[in-house]
C-alpha positions as CSV (number, residue, x, y, z in Angstrom):
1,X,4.3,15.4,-5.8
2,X,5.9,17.6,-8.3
3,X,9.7,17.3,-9.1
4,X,11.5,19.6,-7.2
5,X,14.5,21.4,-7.6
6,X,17.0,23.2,-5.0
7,X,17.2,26.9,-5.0
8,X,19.1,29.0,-3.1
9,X,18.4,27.6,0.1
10,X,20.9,24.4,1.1
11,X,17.4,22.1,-0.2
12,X,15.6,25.1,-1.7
13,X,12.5,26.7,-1.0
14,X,10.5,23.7,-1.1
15,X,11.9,21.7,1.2
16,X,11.2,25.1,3.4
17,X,7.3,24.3,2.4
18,X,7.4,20.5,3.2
19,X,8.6,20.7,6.8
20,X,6.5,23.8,7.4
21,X,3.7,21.5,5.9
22,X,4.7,18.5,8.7
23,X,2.3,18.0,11.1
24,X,2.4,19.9,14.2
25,X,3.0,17.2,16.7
26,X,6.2,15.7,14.5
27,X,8.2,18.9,14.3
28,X,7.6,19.1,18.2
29,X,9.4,15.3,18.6
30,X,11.9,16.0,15.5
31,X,13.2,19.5,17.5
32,X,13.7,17.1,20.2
33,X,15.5,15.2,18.1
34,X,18.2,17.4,17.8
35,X,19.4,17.5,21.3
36,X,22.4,16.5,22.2
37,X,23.3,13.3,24.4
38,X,26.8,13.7,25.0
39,X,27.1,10.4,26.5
40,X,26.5,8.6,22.9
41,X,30.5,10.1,22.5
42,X,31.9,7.3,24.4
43,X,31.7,5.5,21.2
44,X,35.3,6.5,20.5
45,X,36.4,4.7,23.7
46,X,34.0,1.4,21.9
47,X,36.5,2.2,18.8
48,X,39.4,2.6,20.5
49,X,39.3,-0.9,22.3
50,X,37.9,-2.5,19.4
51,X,40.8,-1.3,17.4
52,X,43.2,-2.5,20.5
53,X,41.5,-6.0,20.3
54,X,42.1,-6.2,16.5
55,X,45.9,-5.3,16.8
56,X,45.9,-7.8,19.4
57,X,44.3,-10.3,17.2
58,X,47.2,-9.7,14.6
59,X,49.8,-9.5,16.4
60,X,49.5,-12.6,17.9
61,X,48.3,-14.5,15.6
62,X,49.8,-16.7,13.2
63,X,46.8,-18.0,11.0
64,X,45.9,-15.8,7.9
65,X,42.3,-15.9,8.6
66,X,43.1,-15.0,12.0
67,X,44.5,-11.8,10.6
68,X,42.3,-10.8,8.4
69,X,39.4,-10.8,11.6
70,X,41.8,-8.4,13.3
71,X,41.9,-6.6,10.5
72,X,38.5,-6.2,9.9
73,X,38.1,-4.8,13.2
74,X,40.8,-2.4,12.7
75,X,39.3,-1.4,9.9
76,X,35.8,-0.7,11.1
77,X,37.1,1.4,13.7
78,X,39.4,3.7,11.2
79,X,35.8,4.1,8.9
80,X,33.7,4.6,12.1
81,X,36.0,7.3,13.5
82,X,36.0,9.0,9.9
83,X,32.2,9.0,10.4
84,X,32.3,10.7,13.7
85,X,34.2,13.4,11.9
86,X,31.6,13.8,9.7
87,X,29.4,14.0,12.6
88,X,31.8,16.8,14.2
89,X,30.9,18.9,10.1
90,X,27.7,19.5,11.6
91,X,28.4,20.0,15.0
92,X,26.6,17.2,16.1
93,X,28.7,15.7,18.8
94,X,29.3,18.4,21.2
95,X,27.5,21.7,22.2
96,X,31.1,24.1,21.3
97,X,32.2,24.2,17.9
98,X,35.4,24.3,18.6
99,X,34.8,21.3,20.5
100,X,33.6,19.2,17.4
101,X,36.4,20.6,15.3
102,X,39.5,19.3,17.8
103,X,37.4,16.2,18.1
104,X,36.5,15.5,14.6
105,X,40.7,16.5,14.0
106,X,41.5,13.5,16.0
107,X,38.8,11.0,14.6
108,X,40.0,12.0,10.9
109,X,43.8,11.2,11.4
110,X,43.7,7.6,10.6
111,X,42.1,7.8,7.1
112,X,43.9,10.4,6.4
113,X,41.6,13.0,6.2
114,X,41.7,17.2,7.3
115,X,39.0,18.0,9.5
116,X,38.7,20.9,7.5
117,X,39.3,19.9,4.1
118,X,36.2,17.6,4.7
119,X,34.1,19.8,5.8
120,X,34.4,22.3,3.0
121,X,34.0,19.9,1.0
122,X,30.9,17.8,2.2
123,X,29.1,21.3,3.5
124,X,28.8,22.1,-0.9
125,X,27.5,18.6,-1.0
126,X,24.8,19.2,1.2
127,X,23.8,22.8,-0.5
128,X,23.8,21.1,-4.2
129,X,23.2,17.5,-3.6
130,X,23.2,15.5,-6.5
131,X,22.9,19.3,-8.9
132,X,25.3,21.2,-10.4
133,X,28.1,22.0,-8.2
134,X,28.0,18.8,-5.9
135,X,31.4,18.2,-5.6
136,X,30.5,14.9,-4.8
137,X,28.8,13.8,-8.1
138,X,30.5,11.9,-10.4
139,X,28.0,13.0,-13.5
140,X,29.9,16.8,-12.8
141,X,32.9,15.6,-14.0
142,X,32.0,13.9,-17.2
143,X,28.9,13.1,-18.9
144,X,30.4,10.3,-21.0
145,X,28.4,6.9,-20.2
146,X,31.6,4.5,-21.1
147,X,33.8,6.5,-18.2
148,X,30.9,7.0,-15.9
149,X,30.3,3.0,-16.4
150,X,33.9,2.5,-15.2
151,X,34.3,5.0,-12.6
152,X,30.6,3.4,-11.2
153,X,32.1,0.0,-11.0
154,X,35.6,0.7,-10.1
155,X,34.3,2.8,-7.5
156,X,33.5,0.2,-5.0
157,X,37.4,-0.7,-4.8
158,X,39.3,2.3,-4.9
159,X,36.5,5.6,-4.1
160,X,38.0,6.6,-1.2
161,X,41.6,6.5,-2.3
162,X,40.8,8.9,-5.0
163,X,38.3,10.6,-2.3
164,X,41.6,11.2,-0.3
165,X,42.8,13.6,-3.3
166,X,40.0,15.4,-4.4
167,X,38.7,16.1,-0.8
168,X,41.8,18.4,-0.4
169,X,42.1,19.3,-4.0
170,X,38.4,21.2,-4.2
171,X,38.5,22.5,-0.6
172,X,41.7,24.4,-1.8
173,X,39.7,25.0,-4.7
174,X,36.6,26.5,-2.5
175,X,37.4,27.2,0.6
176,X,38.6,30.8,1.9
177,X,41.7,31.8,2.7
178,X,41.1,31.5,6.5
179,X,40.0,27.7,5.6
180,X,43.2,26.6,3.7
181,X,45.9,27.8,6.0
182,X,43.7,25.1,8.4
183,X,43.6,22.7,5.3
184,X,47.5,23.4,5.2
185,X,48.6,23.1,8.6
186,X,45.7,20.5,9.4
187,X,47.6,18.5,6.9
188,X,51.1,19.2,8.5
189,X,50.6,18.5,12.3
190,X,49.0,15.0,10.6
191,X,52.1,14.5,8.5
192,X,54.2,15.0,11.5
193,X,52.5,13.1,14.2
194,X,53.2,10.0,11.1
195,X,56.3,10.9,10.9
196,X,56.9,10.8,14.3
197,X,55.3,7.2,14.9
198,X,57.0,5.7,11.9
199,X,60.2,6.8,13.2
200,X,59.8,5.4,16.7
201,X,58.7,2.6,15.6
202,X,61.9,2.7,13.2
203,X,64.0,3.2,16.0
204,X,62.9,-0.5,17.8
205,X,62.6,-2.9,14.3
206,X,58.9,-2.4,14.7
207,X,58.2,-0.9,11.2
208,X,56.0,-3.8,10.3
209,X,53.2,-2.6,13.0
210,X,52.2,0.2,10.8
211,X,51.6,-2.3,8.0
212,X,49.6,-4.7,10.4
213,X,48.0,-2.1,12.6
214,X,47.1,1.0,10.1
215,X,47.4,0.1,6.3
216,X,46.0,-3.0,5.6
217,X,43.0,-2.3,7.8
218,X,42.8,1.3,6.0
219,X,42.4,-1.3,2.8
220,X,39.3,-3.1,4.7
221,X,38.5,0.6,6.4
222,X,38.0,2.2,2.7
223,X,36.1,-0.6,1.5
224,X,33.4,-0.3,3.6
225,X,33.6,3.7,3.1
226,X,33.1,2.7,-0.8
227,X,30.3,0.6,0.1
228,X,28.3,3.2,2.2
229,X,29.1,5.6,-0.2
230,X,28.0,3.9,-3.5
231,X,24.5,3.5,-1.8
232,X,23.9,6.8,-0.6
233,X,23.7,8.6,-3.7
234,X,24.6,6.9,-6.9
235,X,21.2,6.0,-9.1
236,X,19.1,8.5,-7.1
237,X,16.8,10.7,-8.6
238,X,18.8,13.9,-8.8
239,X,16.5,16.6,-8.5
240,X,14.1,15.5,-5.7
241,X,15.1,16.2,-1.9
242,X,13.3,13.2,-0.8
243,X,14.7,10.9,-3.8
244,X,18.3,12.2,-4.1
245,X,19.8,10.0,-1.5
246,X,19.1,7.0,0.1
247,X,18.8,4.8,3.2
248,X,19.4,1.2,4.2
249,X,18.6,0.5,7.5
250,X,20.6,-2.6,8.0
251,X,20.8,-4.3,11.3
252,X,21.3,-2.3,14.8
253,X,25.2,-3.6,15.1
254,X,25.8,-2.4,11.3
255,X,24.5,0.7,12.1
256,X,26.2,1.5,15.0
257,X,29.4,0.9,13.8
258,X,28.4,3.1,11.1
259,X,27.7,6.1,13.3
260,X,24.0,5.6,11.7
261,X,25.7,7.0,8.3
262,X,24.0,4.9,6.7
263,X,20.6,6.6,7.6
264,X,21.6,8.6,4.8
265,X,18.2,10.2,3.5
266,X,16.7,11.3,7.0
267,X,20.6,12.9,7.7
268,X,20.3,15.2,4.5
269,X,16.6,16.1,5.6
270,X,18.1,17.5,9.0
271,X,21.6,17.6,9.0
272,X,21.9,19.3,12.6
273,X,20.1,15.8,13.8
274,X,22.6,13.8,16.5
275,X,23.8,10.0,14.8
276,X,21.9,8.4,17.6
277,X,18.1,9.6,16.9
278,X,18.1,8.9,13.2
279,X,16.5,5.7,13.3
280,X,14.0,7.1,15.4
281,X,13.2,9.5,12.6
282,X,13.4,7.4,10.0
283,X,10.2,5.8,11.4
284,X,8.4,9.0,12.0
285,X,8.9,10.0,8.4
286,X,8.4,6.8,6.4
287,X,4.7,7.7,5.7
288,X,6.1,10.9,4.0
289,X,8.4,8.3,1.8
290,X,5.8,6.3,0.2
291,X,4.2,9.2,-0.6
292,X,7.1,9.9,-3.5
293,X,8.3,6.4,-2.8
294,X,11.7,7.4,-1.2
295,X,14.6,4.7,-1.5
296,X,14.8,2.5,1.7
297,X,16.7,-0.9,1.3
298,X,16.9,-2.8,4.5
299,X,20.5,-4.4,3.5
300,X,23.1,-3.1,1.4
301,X,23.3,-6.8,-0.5
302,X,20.0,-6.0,-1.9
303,X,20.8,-2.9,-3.1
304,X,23.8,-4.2,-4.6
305,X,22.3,-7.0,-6.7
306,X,19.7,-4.5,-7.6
307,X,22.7,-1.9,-8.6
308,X,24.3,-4.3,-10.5
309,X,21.2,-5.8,-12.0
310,X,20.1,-2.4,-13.5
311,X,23.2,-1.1,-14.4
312,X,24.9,2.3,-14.2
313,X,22.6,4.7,-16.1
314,X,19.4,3.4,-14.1
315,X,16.9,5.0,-11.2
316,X,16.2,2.4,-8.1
């Protein structure tokens, strides 16, 4: 298959000729695959006690490496909800849009992120991913190897603490003006419902819950952000829509807690697609991935010691 490059289309005209070339009988089951199963929202309620048993954990325990389970969980659920905002982007959780945007508001609150800022954001992602105007990719902002070899390593600790500023910063950049008012009060109703439980808490010598119960798992939460985020794209082949991204299947648990994010390649393919049926795509289309000999690893510690292994500047 011939190199191909993105056009004006959100994948380009090609991508228009490979899914019109797909064989009959799989676009029947992949339009299938984008309804909606409403029931697969409940997940939140899964996050919500998991993040319940994890404060639990901590608060009343008195081991360190009792903690840091608690913790863990904690932060799992603060990354999983931040993927179900994603999810909400594409209006892939409910049928309404403004039902996705009030939910995908609530499940960005505790990392921080606007619903909207996101969005803006991630939505130029998808129309240049990987090219020239990705937001997202770090060889825009400078093409000087001994920075990009720093920024690729460092990137595993502290991405998405500097993805916390420049999320807002370019959707304030790009987005209309309709799109940062929302980015701007978004921002405020998030600052305020903060304020609000740092004071109470204040108010009852309880200050230290917030540590135990929100930061430090936003520390574990961000990690594993970084991690799903240094596989999906970085030593990709840039200008191929089936090579530009990546999956790693992982195990079943792994993925669900990942909201399926992980199934990276088949969500930029069809974006519209519900978390819940990627894997089921991701087997219907890997005869389409030898062909080109798309990316799948089936753990991220593979891909890691292969990452590592090759370096920065490589393709794997």
């Amino acid at each position: 298959m011939n190199t191909i490059k993105k056009n004006d289309d959100v994948y380009g005209l090609n991508y228009k000729n490979w899914v019109a070339g797909l064989d009959g009988n799989m676009k029947d089951k992949i339009k299938n695959l984008h309804s909606k199963d409403q029931r697969w929202n409940l997940i939140l309620v899964v996050f919500i006690l998991m993040w319940i048993s994890g404060a639990a954990i901590v608060y009343y325990s008195n081991f360190w490496a009792i903690d840091i389970i608690g913790y863990v969980l904690i932060g799992l659920c603060i990354h999983g909800m931040a993927n179900l905002m994603h999810e909400c982007i594409h209006n892939n959780l409910w049928k309404k849009e403004w039902q996705n945007s009030l939910f995908g508001f609530v499940c960005g609150i505790p990392s921080l992120f606007s619903m909207t800022s996101y969005k803006v954001n991630h939505l130029i992602h998808h129309k240049h991913t990987g090219a020239e105007g990705d937001p997202d990719e770090m060889q825009n902002m400078t093409n000087n190897k001994v920075i990009l070899t720093i920024f690729f390593y460092l990137w595993l600790f502290v991405g998405i603490f500097i993805y916390l500023i420049h999320v807002p910063f370019n959707a304030l950049k790009f987005g209309n003006t309709k799109e940062r008012i929302q980015i701007i009060v978004e921002y405020l109703i998030i600052g305020a419902i903060i304020a609000t439980v740092l004071f109470f808490l204040n108010q009852n010598d309880n200050l230290i819950l917030v540590l135990d119960f929100w930061l430090i798992p936003m520390i574990f939460g961000g990690f594993l952000g970084n991690v799903r985020g240094w596989a999906e794209h970085m030593l990709t082949d840039k200008d191929h829509f089936l090579l530009n991204t990546r999956t790693v299947t992982s195990t079943k648990l792994f993925s669900f807690l990942f909201v399926n994010l992980n199934y990276h390649l088949e969500h930029h393919l069809f974006p519209k697609m519900p978390w819940y049926n990627l894997p089921v795509l991701h087997k219907m289309l890997l005869p389409e991935y030898k062909k080109v000999n798309a990316t799948v690893y089936s753990s991220y510690v593979t891909f890691f010691f292969d990452a590592f292994r090759r370096g920065p500047h490589a393709r794997i």
